[in-house]
C-alpha positions in Angstrom: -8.6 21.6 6.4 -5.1 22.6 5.7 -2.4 21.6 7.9 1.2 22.4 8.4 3.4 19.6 8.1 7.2 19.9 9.2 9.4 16.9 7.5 13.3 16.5 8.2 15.2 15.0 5.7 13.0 15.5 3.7 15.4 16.9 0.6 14.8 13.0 -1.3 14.1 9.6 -0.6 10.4 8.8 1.3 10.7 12.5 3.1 10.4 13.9 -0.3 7.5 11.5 -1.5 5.5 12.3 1.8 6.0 16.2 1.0 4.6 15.6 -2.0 2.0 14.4 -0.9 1.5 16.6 1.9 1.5 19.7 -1.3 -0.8 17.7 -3.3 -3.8 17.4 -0.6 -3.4 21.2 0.1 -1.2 21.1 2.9 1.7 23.7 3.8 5.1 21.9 4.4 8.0 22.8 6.2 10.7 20.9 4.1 14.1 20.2 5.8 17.3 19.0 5.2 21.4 19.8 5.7 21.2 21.6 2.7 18.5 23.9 1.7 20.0 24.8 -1.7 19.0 20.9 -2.5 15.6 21.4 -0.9 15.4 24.7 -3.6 16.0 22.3 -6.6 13.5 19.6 -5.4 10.8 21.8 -5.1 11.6 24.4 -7.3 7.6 23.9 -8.9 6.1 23.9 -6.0 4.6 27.7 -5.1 6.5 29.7 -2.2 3.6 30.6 -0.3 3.1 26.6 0.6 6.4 25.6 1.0 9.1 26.8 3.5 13.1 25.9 3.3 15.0 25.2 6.5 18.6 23.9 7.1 18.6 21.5 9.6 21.3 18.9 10.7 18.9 16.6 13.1 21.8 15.8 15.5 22.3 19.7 16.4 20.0 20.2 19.0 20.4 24.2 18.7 19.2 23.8 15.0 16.4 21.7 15.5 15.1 24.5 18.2 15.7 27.5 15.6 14.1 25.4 12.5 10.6 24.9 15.0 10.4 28.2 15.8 11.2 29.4 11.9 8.9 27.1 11.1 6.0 28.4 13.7 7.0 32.0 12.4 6.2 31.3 8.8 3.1 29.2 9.2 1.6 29.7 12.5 1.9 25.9 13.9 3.2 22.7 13.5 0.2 19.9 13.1 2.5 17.0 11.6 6.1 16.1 12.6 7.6 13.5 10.5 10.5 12.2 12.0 12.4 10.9 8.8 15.8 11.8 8.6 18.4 9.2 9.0 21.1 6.9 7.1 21.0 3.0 7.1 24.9 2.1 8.6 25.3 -1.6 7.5 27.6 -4.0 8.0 27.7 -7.1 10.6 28.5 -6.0 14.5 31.9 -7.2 15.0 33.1 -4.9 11.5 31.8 -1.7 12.7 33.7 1.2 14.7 32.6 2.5 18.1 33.1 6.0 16.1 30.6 5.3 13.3 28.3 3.6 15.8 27.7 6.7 17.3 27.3 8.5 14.7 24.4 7.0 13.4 22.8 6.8 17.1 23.5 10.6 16.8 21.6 11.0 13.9 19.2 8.0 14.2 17.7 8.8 17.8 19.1 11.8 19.4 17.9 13.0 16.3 14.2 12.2 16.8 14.7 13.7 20.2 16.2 16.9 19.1 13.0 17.7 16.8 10.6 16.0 19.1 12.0 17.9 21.9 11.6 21.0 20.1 8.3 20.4 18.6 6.4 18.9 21.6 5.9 22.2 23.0 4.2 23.6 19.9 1.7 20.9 19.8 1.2 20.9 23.6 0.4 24.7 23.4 -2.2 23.4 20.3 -3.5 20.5 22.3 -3.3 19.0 19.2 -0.9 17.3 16.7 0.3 14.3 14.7 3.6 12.8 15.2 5.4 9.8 13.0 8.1 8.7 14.0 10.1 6.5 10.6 11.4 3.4 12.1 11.6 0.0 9.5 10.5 -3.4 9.9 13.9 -3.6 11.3 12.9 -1.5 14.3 10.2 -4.6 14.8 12.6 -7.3 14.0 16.2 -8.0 13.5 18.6 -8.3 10.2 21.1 -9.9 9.7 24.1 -7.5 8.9 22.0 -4.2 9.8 22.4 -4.7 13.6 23.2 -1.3 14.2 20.8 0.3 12.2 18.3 -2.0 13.7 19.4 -0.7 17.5 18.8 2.6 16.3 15.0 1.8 15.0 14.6 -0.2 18.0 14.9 2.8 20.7 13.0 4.8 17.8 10.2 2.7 18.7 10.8 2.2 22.7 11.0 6.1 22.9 7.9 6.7 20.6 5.7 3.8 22.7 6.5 5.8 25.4 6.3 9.3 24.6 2.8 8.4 22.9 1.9 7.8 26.7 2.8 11.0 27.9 1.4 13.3 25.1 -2.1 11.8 24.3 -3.3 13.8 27.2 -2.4 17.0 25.3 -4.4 15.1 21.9 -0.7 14.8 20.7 -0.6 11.2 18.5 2.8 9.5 18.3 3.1 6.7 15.3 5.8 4.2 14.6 5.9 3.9 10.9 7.6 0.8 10.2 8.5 0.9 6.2 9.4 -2.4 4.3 12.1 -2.0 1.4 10.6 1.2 -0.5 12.1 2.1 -3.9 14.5 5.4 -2.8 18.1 5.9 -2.7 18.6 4.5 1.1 20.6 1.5 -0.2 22.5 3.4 -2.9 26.1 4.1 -2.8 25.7 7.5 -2.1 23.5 7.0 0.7 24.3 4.1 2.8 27.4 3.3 4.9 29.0 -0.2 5.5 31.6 -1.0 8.6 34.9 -0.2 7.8 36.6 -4.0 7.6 35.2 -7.4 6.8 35.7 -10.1 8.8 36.6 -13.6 6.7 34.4 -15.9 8.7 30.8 -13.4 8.2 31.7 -13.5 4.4 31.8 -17.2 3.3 28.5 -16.5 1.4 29.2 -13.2 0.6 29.4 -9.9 2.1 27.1 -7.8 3.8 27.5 -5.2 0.6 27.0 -7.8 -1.9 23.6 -9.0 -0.4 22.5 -5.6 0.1 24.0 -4.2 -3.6 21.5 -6.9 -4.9 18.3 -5.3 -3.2 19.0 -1.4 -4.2 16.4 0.4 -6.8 14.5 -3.5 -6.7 13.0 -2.7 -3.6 9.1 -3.7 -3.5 6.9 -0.5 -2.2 6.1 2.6 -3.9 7.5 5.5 -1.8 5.0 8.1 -3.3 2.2 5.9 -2.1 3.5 5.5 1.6 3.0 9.3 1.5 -0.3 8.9 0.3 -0.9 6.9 3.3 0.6 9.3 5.9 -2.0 11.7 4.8 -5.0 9.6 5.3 -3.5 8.7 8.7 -3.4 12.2 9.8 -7.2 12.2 9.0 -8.6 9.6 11.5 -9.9 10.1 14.2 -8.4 6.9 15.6 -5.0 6.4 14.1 -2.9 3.4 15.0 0.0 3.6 17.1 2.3 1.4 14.9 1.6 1.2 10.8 3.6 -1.4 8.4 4.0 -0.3 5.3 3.8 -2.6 2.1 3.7 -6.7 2.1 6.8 -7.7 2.8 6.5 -5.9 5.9 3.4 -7.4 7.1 4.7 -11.1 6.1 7.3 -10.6 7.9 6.1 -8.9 11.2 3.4 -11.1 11.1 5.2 -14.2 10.9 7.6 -13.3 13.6 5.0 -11.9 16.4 3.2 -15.6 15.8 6.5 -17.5 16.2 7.0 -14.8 19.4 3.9 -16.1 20.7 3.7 -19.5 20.4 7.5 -19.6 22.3 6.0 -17.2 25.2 3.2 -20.0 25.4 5.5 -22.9 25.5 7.9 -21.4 28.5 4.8 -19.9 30.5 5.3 -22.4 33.6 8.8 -21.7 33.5 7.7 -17.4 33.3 5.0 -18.2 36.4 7.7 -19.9 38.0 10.0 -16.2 39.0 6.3 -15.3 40.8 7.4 -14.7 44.9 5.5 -15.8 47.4 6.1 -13.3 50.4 
């Protein structure tokens, strides 16, 4: 059955791979982006009757409400939100402005509230819907020199845990999607930022550029396939509420929720210990 599927930054990267895949299984798409002259030229094959344009800047709460309801104009319903627009912001704590800091909480979370916000009551009205919400394996863990960016995946997932709570009544499912290193532009020069100094004493082995330079277009996963993936998703009846994509994310996650448990285990008397006995 063909569903309508509204993606924000969706103009290249995974967003466009997951429209794709979305057109391919005979789905309409509500494509997104800051610039809908660039969303023209990525999908200037696909056929106007499933495919919608709509400028949207995620951190403008006004334009998130007027893309939803363009969106619901043109197609009817929302069934699929893919919360994917964002930037990586890199860069150790210490070397990072309060200014840029915000920004990318701006666009990384207020962001996902904007469009959820707007959205929600679509689905509610529905009493149906499908909701993913982009975080990273660094919304599950933290890197080294991406603390920022990992704060911002972090409340992605606290809000979404959440949220998921207060919607399922309303058959509205909320999933974390927590990518590995996927093949797109994200750690391209044209794509993500760095702080704006370095500090001598985090760069004795090299800067947080350098290591990150060294991973861009060598990244593992397939971002075409991830879409694939979001599609069969959408499909169960019991979807999970958190999915890691590709290997490295599983090694990792894995590794570190067994090295979480076996330190809760070993400081459980000391946890019992807070109990009050009134």
């Amino acid at each position: 059955m063909s569903k309508v599927w509204f993606i924000t930054g969706s103009g290249r990267g995974i967003g466009a791979h997951i429209a794709r895949s979305a057109l391919h299984a005979g789905h309409h798409v509500v494509a997104t982006g800051r610039s809908v002259e660039q969303l023209r030229t990525t999908y200037r094959d696909v056929p106007d009757d499933s495919i919608a344009f709509v400028e949207l800047d995620v951190s403008n709460e006004q334009q998130a409400e007027a893309a939803v309801q363009a969106a619901v104009e043109r197609f009817g319903r929302i069934d699929v939100l893919v919360n994917n627009a964002g930037y990586g912001l890199m860069g150790n704590f210490e070397e990072i402005a309060a200014n840029a800091i915000e920004h990318q909480f701006k666009t990384n979370v207020i962001g996902v509230m904007n469009v959820m916000r707007a959205v929600l009551p679509v689905m509610r009205r529905q009493r149906s819907g499908h909701i993913y919400n982009m975080s990273s394996i660094g919304g599950a863990l933290g890197f080294q020199g991406a603390s920022i960016y990992c704060a911002t995946k972090h409340a992605v997932e606290g809000l979404s845990a959440s949220v998921e709570r207060e919607v399922a009544p309303f058959g509205i499912n909320v999933i974390i999607v927590e990518p590995g290193f996927f093949r797109t532009d994200f750690l391209d020069p044209k794509s993500v930022q760095y702080g704006d100094r370095v500090l001598q004493d985090y760069a004795d082995n090299g800067t947080v550029k350098e290591t990150y330079d060294s991973y861009s277009h060598q990244q593992p996963g397939d971002p075409a396939k991830l879409g694939d993936a979001l599609i069969k998703l959408a499909n169960m009846q019991n979807s999970p509420k958190r999915f890691l994509a590709g290997s490295d994310a599983l090694d990792v996650v894995i590794q570190s929720l067994e090295a979480r448990l076996e330190e809760i285990r070993a400081y459980t008397e000391l946890s019992k210990s807070t109990d009050g006995v009134f």
